[in-house]
C-alpha atoms as an extended CHARMM CRD file, in Angstrom:
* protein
*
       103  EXT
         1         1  UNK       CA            -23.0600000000       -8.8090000000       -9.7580000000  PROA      1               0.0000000000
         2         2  UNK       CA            -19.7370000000      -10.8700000000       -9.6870000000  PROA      2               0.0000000000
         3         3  UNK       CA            -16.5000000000       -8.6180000000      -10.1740000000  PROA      3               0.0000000000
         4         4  UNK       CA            -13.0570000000      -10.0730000000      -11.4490000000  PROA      4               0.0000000000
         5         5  UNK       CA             -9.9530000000       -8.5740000000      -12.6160000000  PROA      5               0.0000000000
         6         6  UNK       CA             -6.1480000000       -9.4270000000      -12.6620000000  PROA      6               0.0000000000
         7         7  UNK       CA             -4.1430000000       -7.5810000000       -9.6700000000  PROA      7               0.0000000000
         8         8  UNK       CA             -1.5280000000       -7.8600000000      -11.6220000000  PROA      8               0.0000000000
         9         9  UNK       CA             -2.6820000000       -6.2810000000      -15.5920000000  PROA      9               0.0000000000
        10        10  UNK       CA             -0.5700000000       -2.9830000000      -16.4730000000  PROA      10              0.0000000000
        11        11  UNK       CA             -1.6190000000        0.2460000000      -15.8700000000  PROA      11              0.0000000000
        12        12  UNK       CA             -0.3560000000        3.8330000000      -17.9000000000  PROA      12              0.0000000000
        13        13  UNK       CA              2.5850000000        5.3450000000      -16.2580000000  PROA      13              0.0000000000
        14        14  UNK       CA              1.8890000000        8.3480000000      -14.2830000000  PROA      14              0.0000000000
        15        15  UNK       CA              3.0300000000       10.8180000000      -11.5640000000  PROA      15              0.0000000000
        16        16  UNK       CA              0.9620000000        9.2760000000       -9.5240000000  PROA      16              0.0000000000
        17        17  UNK       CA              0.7780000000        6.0480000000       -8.2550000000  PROA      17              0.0000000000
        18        18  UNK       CA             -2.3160000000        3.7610000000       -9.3030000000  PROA      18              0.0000000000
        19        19  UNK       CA             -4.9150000000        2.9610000000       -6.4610000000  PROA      19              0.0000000000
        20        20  UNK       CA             -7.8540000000        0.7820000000       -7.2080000000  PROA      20              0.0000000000
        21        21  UNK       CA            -10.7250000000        0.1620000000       -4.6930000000  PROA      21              0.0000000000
        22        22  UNK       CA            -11.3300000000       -2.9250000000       -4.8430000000  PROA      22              0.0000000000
        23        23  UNK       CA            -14.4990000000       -3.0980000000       -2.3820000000  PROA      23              0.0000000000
        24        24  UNK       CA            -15.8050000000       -0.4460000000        0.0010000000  PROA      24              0.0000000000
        25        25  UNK       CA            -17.8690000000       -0.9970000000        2.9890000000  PROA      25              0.0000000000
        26        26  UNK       CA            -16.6000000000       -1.2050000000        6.5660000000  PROA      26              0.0000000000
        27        27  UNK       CA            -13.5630000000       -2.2310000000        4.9210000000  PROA      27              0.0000000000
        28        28  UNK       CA            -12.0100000000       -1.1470000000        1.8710000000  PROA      28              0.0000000000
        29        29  UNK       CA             -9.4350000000       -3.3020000000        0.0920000000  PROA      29              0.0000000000
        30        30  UNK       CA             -6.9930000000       -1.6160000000       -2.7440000000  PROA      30              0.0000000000
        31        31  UNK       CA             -4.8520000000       -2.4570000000       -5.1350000000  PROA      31              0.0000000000
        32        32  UNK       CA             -1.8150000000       -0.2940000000       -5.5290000000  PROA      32              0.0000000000
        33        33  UNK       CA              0.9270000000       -0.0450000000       -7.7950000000  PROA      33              0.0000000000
        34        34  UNK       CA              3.5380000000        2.2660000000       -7.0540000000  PROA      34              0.0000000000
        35        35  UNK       CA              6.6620000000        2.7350000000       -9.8380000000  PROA      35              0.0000000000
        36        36  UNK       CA              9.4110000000        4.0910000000       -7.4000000000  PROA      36              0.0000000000
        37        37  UNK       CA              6.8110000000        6.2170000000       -5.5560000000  PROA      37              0.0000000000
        38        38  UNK       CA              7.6030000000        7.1310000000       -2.0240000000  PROA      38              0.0000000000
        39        39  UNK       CA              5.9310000000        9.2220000000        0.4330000000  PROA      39              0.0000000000
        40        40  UNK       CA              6.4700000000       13.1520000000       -0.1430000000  PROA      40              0.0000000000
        41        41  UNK       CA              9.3560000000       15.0150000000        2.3910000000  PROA      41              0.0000000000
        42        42  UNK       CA              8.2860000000       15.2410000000        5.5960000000  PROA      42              0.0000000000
        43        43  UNK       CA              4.9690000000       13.3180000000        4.9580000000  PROA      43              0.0000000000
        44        44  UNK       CA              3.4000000000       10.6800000000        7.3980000000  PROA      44              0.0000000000
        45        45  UNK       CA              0.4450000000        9.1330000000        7.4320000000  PROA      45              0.0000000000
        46        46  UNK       CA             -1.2870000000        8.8210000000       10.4580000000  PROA      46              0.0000000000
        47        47  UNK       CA             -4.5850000000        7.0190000000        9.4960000000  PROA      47              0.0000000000
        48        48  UNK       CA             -7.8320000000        6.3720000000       11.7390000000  PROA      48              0.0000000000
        49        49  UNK       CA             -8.0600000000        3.1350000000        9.9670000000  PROA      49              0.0000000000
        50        50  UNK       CA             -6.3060000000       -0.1590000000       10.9360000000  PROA      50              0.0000000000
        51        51  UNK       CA             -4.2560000000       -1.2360000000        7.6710000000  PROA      51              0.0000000000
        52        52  UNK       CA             -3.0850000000       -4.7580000000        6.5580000000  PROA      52              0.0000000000
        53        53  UNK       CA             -0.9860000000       -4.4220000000        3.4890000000  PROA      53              0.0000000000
        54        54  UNK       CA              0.7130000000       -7.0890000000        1.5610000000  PROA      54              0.0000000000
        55        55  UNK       CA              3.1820000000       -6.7590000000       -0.8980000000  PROA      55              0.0000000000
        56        56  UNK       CA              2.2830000000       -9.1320000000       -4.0370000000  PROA      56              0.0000000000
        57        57  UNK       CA              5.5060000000       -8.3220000000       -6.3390000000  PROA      57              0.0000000000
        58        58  UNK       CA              8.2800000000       -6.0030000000       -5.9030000000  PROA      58              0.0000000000
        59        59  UNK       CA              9.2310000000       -4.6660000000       -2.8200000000  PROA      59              0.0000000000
        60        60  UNK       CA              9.1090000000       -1.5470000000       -0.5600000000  PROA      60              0.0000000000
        61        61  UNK       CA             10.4910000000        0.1350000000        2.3020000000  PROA      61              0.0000000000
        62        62  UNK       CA              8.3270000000        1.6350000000        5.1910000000  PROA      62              0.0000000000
        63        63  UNK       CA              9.5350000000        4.1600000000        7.7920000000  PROA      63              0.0000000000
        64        64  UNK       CA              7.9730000000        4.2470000000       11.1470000000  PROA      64              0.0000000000
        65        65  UNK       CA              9.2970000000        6.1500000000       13.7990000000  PROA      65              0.0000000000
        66        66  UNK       CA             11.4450000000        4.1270000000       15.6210000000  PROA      66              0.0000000000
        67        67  UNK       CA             12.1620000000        1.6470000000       13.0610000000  PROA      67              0.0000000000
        68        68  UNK       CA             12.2140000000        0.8530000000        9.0970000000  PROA      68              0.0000000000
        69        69  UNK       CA             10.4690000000       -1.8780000000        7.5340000000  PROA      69              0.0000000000
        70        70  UNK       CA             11.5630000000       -3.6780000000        4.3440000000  PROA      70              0.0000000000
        71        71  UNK       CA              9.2010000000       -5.9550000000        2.7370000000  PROA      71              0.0000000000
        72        72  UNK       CA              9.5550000000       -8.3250000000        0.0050000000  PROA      72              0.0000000000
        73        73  UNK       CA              7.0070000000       -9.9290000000       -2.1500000000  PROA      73              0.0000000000
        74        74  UNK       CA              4.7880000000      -12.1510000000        0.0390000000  PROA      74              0.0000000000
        75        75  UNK       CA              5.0270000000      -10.0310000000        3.0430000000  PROA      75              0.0000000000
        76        76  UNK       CA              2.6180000000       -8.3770000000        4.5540000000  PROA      76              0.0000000000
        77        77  UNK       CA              2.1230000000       -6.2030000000        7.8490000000  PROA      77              0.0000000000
        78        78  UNK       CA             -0.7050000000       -4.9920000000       10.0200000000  PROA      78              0.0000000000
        79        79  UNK       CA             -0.4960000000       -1.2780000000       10.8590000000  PROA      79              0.0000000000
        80        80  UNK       CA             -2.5720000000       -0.2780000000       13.7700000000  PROA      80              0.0000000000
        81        81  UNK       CA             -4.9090000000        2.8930000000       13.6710000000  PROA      81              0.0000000000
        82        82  UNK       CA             -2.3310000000        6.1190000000       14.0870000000  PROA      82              0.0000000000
        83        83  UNK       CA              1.0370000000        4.6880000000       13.8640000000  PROA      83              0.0000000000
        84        84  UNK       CA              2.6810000000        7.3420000000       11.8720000000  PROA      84              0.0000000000
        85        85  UNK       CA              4.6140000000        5.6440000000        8.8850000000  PROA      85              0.0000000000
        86        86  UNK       CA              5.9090000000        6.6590000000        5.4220000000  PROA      86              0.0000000000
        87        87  UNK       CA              6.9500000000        4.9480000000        2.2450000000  PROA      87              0.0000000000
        88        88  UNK       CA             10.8660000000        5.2490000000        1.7690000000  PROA      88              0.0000000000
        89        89  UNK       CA             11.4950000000        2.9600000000       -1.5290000000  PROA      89              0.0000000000
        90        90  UNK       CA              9.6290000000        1.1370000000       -3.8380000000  PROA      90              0.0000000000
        91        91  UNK       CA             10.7340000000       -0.7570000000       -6.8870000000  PROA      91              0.0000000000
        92        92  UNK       CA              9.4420000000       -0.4950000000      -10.4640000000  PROA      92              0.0000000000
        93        93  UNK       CA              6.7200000000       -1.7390000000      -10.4070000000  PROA      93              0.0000000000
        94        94  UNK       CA              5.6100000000       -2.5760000000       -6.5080000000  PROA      94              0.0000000000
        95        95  UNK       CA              1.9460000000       -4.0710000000       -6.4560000000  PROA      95              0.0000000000
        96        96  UNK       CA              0.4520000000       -3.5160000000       -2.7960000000  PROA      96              0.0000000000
        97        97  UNK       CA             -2.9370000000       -5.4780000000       -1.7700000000  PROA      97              0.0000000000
        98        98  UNK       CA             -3.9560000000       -3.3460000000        1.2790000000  PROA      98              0.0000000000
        99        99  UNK       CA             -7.1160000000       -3.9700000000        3.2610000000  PROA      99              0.0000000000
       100       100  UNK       CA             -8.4580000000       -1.0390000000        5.3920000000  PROA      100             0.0000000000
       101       101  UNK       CA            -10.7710000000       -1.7940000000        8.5700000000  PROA      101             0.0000000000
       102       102  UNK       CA            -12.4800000000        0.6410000000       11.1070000000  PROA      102             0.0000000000
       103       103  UNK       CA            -10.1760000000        0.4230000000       14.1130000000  PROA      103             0.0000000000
């Protein structure tokens, strides 16, 4: 069966931020739309997943441990497997495209 949507189309304010699975397999692509979400204090992720995420609109701020990260729409970056990283800033609304793989 063919699935389409908009990545873009609104979603109802929340607490929380929005995550959509796109498509789950050995990969798992979301969409997700933060609205000035960041990562709780003292909070890293440290995934067993390799993670590509692109930033389609808005823009964000990563923290890794030795350096920070600002993206812009139309960047993207490739986070290896366990490199511990947190979300600093996001704008209102930020809409991610991230693509999970098995490392």
């Amino acid at each position: 069966m063919l699935k389409t949507g908009n990545l873009f189309s609104p979603v109802e304010r929340s607490d929380d931020e929005f995550v959509e699975v796109l498509i789950s397999n050995a990969s798992r692509v979301e969409r997700i739309v933060s609205d000035g979400h960041t990562s709780p204090p003292g909070f890293w992720y440290d995934q067993d997943e390799i993670e590509f995420a692109a930033v389609l609109k808005g823009n964000a701020k990563l923290e890794f441990e030795r350096e920070t990260l600002e993206l812009n729409s139309g960047d993207w970056v490739i986070i290896p497997a366990h490199e511990r990283h947190r979300v600093i800033y996001t704008s209102s609304p930020c809409i991610w495209l991230t693509v999970f793989s098995p490392e």
